[in-house]
N, C-alpha and C positions, 0 to 999 in steps of 0.2 A: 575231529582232530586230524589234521591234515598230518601225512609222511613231512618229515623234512625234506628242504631241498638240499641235492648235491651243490659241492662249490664247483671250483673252475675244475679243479684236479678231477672230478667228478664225472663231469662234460669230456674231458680229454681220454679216460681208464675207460667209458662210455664207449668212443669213439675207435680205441684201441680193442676192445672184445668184438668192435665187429668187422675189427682189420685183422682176426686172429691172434692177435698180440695178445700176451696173457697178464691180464690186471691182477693176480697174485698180492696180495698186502696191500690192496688198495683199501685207503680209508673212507671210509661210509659216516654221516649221520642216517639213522632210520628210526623206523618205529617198532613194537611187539606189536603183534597183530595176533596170536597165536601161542601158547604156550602147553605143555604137556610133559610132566617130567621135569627134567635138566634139556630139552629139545625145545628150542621157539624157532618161531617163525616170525622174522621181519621183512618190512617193507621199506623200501629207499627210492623215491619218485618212482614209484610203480614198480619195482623189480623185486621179486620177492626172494628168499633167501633161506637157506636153513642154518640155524646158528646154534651154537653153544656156550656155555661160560667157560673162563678160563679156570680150570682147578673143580672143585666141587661146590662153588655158591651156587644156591638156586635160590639166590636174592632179585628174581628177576621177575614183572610184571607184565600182565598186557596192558597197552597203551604208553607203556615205558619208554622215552625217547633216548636213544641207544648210538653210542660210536661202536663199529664193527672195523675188524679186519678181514677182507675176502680171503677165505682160504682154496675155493677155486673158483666155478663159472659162478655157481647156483650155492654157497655155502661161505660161512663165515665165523670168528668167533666174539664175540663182545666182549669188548675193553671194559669200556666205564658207561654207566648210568646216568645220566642226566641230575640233576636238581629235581624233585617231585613237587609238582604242586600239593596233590592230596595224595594218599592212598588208603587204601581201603580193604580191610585183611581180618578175617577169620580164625578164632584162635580156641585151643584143645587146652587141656593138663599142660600137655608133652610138647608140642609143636604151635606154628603161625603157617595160614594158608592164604597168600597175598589174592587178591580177587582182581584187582585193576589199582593203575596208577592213573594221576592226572584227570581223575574225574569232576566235574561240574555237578553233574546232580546221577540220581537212582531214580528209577523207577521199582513199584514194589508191585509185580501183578498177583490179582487175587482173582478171583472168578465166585459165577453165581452157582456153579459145581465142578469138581467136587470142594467139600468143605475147605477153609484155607487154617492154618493156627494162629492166632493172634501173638502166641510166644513168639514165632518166626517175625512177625511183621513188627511188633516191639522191636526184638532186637534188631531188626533190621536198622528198623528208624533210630536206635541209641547207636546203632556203628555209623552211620551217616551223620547223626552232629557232631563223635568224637571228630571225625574225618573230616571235617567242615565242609560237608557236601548236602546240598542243597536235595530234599527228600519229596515223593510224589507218593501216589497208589495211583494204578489203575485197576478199576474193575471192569476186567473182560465178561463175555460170555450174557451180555444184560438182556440177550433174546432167551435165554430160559427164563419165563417169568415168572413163572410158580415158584423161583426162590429169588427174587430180586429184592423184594420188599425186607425179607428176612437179612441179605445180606446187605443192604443201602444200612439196616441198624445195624449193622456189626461194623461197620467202619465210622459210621458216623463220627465215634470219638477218637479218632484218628483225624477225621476232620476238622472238629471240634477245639483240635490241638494246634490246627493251623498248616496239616498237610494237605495239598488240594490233592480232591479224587475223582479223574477221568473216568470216567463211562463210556466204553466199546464195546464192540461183537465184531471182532476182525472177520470170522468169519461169515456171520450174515447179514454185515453190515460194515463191506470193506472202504469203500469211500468214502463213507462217512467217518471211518475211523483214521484216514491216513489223513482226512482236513482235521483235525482234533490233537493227532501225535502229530504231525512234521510243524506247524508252529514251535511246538515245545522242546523239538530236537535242534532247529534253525541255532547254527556257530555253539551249539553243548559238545560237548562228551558225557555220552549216558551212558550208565549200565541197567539194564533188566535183569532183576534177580526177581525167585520167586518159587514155590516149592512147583516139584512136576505136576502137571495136567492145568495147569491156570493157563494156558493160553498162549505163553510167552513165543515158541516155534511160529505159532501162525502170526504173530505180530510183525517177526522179522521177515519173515516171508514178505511179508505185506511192504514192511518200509525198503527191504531189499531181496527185490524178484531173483535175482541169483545167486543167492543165501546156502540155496543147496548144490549147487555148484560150486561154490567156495568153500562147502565142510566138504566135501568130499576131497576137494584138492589138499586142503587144509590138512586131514587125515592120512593122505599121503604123503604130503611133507614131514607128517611129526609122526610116519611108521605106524599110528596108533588102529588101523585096521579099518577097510572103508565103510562097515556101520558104525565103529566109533565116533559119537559125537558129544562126549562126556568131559569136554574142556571150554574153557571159555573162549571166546575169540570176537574181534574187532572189527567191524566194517567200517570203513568209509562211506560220508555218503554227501556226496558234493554238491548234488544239485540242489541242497539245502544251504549249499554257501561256505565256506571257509572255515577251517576248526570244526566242521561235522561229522560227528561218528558215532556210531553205537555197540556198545560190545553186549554180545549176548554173555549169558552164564549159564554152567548146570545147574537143575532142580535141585533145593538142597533139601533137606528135611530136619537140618540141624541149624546154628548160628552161633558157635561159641565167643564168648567175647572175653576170654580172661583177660585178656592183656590191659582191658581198662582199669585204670587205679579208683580208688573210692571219689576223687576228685573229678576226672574227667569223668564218672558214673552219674556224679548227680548233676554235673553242667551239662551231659545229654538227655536228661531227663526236662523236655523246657517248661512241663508242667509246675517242675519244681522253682525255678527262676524267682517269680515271684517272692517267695518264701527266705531263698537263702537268704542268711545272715542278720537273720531275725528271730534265730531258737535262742533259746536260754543261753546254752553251751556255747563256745565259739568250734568246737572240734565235733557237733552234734554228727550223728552218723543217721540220722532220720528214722530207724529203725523201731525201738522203745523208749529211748531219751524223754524224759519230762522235760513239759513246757516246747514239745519241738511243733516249729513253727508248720512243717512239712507233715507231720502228723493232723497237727489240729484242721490242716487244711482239709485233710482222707475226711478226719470225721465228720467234716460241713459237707462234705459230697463236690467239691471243688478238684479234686485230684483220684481219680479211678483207681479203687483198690487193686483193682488186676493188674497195675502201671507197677504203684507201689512193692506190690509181691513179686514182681517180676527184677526188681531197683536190688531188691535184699536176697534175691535168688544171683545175682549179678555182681553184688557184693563178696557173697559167699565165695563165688567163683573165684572171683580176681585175686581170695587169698590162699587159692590150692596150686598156681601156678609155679611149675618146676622148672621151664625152659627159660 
């Protein structure tokens, strides 16, 4: 995802802060590149920025394409939000945790250790078709081989489902793995989510050498402290071509998804696809329902009980929501 360009006024406020003239309310399109708090960080044809919202919304995204006002050299505050193509948000009882906006597809990394949870990586893949984002796995780490075989059947059905799964060793097997990811990143907006120790840090390393140079500045800009790097944030990466970016994420260990209604729950479920509107019931909830179509499929072995249990643990969810 490329920054926006400046317009003409843009070129001129430009031209005026390096004649000492003070561009004060100058108007910005940019990008979130960085968020932390109610503090983000954007970008505007390369000039980065430290902003905030007006008032108390922290309705604000990384990858979020944003009009700012300067409020002096290096600092700004965001007017309005753009139109979202997708987004992609994490949700409690109590609250919603936005992850990125305007993304094309996810990547889900897993590794051959330590263990990964299949809960996480389900829900992952139901929050990316509610989001209409286009979902992968990769599996890092395939030079441990004493568990590879073990974990190639743990995704399998994941596969099986029609998610395709990379095979890398960023680390001992770095070029091999950036011919394999930069194909699949070429004009995307990705994100890497993934619980911690799967690999994810040496990935971006790998697709962007100055990664740790940018959290660290990153960190500075958003005050969060310079071994803090427990927020998500955005790279550019252009020599993959135009609209290329990748936002990294923190390791989560959770994935709540209330905010999905029982509707959007089973149209992300694509196992299910097949089935709808072929139960008995027209309002079948797939759960005990006789005659339900999505059941009889569990019992042919057609649709993975652990999906299913996870579909009615998802359900449950969606109806304790307070916020």
């Amino acid at each position: 995802m490329s920054a926006p360009k400046h317009g003409r006024a843009g070129g001129k406020a430009r031209a005026q802060r390096g004649n000492g003239i003070d561009a004060t309310g100058e108007q910005l399109q940019a990008v979130i590149i960085a968020a932390h708090g109610r503090h983000y960080l954007a970008e505007a044809d390369g000039e980065k920025l430290q902003c905030v919202t007006r008032g108390k919304k922290t309705n604000v995204a990384v990858g979020d394409q944003v009009m700012l006002t300067r409020t002096s050299a290096d600092q700004g505050v965001i007017d309005e939000i753009s139109e979202r193509r997708t987004l992609l948000y994490r949700s409690d009882q109590y609250k919603s945790k936005l992850l990125a906006a305007n993304l094309t597809q996810l990547f889900i990394v897993v590794a051959t250790e330590p263990g990964f949870a299949d809960d996480l990586v389900s829900r992952a893949l139901v929050a990316a078709e509610a989001a209409g984002i286009k979902a992968h796995l990769i599996l890092n780490k395939t030079d441990v081989v004493e568990s590879l075989a073990k974990t190639r059947e743990r995704v399998q059905p994941y596969a099986a489902l029609g998610y395709p799964v990379y095979e890398v060793s960023a680390k001992a097997q770095p070029e091999q793995t950036l011919a394999t990811l930069k194909p699949l990143l070429a004009g995307q907006s990705s994100i890497l989510i993934g619980q911690s120790g799967m690999g994810k840090s040496s990935l971006i390393n790998l697709l962007v050498p100055e990664a740790d140079i940018a959290v660290r500045e990153i960190s500075a800009a958003l005050d969060t402290g310079k071994h803090t790097t427990t927020f998500t944030r955005l790279y550019q990466l252009p020599e993959l071509g135009p609209d290329s970016a990748i936002i990294d994420s923190p390791g989560f260990q959770e994935f709540g998804l209330y905010h999905l209604s029982e509707g959007m729950l089973e149209r992300a479920f694509v196992e299910f696809a097949p089935y709808l509107g072929h139960c008995k019931f027209y309002n079948c909830r797939h759960l005990s329902e006789p005659q339900c179509a999505v059941l009889d499929a569990i019992a042919d072995g057609k649709i993975a009980k652990m999906r299913h249990t996870l579909y009615g643990q998802l359900l449950h969810e969606s109806a304790q929501t307070l916020y």
